[in-house]
Structures are given as structure tokens and as C-alpha cells.
C-alpha positions as a Markdown table, in Angstrom:
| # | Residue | x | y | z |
|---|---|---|---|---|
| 1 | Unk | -97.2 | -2.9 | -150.6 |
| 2 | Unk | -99.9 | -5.3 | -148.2 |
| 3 | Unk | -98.8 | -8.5 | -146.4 |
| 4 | Unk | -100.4 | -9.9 | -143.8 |
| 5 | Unk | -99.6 | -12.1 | -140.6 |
| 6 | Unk | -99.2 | -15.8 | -141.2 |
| 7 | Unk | -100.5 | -16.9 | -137.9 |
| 8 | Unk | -102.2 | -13.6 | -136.0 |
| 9 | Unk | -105.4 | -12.3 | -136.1 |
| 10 | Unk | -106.7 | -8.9 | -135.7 |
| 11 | Unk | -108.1 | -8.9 | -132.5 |
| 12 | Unk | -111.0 | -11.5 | -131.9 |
| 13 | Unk | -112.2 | -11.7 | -135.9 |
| 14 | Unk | -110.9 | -14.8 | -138.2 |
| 15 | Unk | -109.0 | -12.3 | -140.1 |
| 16 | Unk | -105.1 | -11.9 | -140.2 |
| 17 | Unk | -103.6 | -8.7 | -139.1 |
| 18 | Unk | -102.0 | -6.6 | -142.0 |
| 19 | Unk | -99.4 | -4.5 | -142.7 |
| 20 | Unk | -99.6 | -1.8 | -145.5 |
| 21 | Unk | -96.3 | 0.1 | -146.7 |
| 22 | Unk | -97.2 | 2.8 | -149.2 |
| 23 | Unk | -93.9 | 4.1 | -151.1 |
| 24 | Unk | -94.5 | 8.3 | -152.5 |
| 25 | Unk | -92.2 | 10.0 | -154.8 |
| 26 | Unk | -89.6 | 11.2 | -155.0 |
| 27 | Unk | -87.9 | 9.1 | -152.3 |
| 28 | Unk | -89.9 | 5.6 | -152.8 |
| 29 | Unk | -88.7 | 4.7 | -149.4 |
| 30 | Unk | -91.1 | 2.5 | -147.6 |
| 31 | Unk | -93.5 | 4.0 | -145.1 |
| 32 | Unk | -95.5 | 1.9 | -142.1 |
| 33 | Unk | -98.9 | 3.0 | -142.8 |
| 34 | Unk | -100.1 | 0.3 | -139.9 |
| 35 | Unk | -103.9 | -1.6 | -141.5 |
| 36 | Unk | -104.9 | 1.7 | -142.8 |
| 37 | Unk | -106.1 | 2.6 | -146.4 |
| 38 | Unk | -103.7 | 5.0 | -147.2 |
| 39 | Unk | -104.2 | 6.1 | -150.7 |
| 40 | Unk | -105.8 | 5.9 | -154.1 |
| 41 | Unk | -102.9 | 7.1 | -156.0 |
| 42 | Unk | -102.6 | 10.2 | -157.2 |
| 43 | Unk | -106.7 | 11.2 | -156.4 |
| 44 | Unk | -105.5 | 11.4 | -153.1 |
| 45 | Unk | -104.9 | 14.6 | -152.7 |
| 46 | Unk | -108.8 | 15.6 | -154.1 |
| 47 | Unk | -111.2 | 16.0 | -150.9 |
| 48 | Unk | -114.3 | 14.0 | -152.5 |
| 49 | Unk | -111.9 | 11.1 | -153.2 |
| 50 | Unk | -110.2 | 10.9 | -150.1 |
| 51 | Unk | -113.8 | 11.4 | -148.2 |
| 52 | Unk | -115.1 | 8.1 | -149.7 |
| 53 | Unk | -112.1 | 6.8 | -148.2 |
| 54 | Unk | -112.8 | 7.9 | -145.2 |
| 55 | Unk | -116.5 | 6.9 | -144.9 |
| 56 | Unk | -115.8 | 3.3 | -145.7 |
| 57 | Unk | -113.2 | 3.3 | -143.1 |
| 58 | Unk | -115.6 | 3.9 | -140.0 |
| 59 | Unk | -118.2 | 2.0 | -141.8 |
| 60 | Unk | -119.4 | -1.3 | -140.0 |
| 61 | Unk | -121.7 | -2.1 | -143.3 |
| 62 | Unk | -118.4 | -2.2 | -144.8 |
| 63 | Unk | -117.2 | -5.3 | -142.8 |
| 64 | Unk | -120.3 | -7.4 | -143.2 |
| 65 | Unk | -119.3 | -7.5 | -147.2 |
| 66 | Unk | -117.0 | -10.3 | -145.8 |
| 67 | Unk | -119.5 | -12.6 | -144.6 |
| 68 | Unk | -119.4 | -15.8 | -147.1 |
| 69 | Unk | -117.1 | -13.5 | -149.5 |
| 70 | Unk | -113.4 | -13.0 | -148.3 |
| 71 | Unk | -112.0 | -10.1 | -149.7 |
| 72 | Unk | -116.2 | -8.4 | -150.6 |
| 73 | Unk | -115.1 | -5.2 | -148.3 |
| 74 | Unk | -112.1 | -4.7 | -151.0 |
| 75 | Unk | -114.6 | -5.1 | -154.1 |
| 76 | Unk | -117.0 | -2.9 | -152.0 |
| 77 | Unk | -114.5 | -0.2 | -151.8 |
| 78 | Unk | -113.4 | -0.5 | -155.6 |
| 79 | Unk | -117.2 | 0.1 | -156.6 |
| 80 | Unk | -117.6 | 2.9 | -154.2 |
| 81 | Unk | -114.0 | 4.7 | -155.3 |
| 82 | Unk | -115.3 | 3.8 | -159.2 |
| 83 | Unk | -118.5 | 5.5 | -158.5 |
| 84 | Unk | -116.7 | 8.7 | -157.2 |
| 85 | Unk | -114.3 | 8.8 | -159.9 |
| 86 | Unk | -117.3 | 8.4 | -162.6 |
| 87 | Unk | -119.5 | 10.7 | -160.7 |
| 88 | Unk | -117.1 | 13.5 | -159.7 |
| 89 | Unk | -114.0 | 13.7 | -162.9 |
| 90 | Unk | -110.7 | 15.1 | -161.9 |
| 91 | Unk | -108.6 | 16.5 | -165.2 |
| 92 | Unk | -105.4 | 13.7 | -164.7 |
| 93 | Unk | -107.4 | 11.1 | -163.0 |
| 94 | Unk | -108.1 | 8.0 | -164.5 |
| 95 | Unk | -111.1 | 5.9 | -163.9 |
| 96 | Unk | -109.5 | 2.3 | -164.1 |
| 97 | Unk | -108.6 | 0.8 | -160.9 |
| 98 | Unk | -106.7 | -1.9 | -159.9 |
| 99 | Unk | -107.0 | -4.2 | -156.7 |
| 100 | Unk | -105.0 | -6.4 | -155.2 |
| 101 | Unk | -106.5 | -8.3 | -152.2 |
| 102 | Unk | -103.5 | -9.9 | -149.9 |
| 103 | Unk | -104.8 | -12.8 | -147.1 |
| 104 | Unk | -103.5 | -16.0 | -145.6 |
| 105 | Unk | -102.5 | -18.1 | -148.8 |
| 106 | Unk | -103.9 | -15.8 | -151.3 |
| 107 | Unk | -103.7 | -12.3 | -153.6 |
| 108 | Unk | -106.8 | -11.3 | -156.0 |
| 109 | Unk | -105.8 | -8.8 | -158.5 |
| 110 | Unk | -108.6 | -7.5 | -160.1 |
| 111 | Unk | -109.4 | -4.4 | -162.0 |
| 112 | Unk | -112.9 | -2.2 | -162.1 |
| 113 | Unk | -114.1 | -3.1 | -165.1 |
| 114 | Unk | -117.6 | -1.9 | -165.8 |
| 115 | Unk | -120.0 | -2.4 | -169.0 |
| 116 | Unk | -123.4 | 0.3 | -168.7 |
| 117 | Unk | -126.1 | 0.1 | -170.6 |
| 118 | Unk | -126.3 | 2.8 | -173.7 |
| 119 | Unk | -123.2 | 4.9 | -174.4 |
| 120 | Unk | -120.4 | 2.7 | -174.5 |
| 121 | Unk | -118.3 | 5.7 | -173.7 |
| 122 | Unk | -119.5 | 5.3 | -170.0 |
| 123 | Unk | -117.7 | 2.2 | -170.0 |
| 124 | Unk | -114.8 | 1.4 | -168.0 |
| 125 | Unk | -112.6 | -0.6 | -169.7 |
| 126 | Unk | -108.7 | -1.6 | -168.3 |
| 127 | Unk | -106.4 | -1.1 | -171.3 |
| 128 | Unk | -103.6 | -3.7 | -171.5 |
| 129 | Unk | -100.8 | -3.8 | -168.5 |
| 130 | Unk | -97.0 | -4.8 | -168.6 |
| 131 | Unk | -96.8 | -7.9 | -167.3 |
| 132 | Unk | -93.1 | -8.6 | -167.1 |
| 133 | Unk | -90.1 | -5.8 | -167.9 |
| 134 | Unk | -89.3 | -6.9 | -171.4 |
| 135 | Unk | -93.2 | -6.9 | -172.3 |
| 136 | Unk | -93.1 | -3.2 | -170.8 |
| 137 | Unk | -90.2 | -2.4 | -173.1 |
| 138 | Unk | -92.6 | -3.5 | -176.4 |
| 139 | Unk | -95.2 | -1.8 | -175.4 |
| 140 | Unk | -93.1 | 1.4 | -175.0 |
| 141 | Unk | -91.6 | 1.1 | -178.1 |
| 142 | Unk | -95.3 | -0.2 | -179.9 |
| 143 | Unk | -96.1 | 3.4 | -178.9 |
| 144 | Unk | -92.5 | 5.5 | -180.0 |
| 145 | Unk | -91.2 | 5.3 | -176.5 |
| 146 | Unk | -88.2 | 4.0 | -175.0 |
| 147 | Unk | -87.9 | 2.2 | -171.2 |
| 148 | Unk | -84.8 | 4.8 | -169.8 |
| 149 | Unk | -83.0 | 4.7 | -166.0 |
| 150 | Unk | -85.4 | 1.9 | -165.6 |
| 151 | Unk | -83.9 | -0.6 | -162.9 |
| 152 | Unk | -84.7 | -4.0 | -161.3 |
């Protein structure tokens, strides 16, 4: 979970200082994780993944994906995480990604969709997501499942 400040910056830079909470299993408590990337889900734990992580976070060229773009060092790191997860396959890891971009006055969900040239099978493609919890509970049940100990 992101937020950030309504009226503080981070440091001397026009941008807003954020906060990150990252809930794990099989608590879901929340955790302060400060402004820090914290995770990609369940790649986390796999070295290559979490070094890509890693090398954006001390990377200045990184930062300068903001210039004119708000939110370009988010879709920098969604190409970079995509390239790893394409490049280096993990048996249980999918390759769609979701982002969600939190500033002042605005959140940017976007996914990694990617169409290549060629082989269509190289192509990333986000299958449908529940948008609401009865729309989760048809598409459950489209596929012979049923939506149990589920709570709001």
C-alpha cells in the first residue's frame, strides 16, 4: 500500500514524500517499509529479480525518467523488472505486472503489456482482473471455483 504526503516534499526535489506499507502472509499486518521498493511479489525471494531492484534503487539515471514525465522512473522500473522476468523465467512466476503510481492528486494503474514482433507467444498480454468482489465471484465460478472465507 503507497500514499504520499499532501503538503511535504522529499528533501529539496518537487516531489512528495511517500510512505510504502507492504502486508506478507500469513499475518497481512501492515509493515513501514519507509520510500523503499520493497518487493515484486512473490519473485522476491529469486536473486536476479531482487538485483534489478536493487540497481534501479542507487541508480541516478533512474530519476531523470521524471523529467517532463511524472511517474517515467515507475514505467522505467516495470520495463526493466519485465525484461528480467522475460529474460531470466522462474517456474511459478508470472510475467504480467501491475503498477500503480501514487502522487499528489493522482494513482496510474497500468499493467506491462508488451506486443514483439514474430512469435506471438513472446507476448505479454494481462488476462482479465476482478474489478469489484461480486465480479471476482463470476469469474470464480466461470472457471468451477467458488470465492470461500473471503471477507471485506
Amino acid at each position: 500500500m503507497a500514499g504520499v504526503h499532501p503538503s511535504r516534499n522529499n528533501g529539496e526535489a518537487p516531489w512528495a514524500i511517500a510512505y510504502v506499507y507492504r502486508f506478507r502472509s500469513p499475518e497481512f499486518v501492515p509493515l513501514f517499509a519507509g520510500s523503499n521498493i520493497v518487493s515484486i511479489g512473490s519473485g522476491e525471494e529469486i536473486e536476479e529479480y531482487s538485483k534489478v531492484l536493487q540497481r534501479i534503487g542507487t541508480g541516478f539515471e533512474y530519476l531523470q525518467m521524471e523529467i517532463n514525465n511524472p511517474g517515467g522512473s515507475a514505467f522505467g522500473l516495470l520495463h526493466m523488472v519485465t525484461s528480467a522476468v522475460k529474460d531470466m523465467p522462474k517456474r511459478g512466476i508470472s510475467r504480467n505486472l501491475h503498477v500503480c503510481i501514487v502522487m499528489r492528486g493522482e494513482i496510474r494503474l497500468a499493467t506491462n503489456n508488451r506486443r514483439y514482433f514474430g512469435d506471438s507467444s513472446d507476448d505479454i498480454i494481462m488476462p482479465p482482473v476482478a474489478q469489484s468482489l461480486p465480479e471476482l465471484d463470476q469469474m470464480l465460478s466461470d472457471r468451477g471455483r467458488t470465492l470461500t472465507l473471503a471477507t471485506c
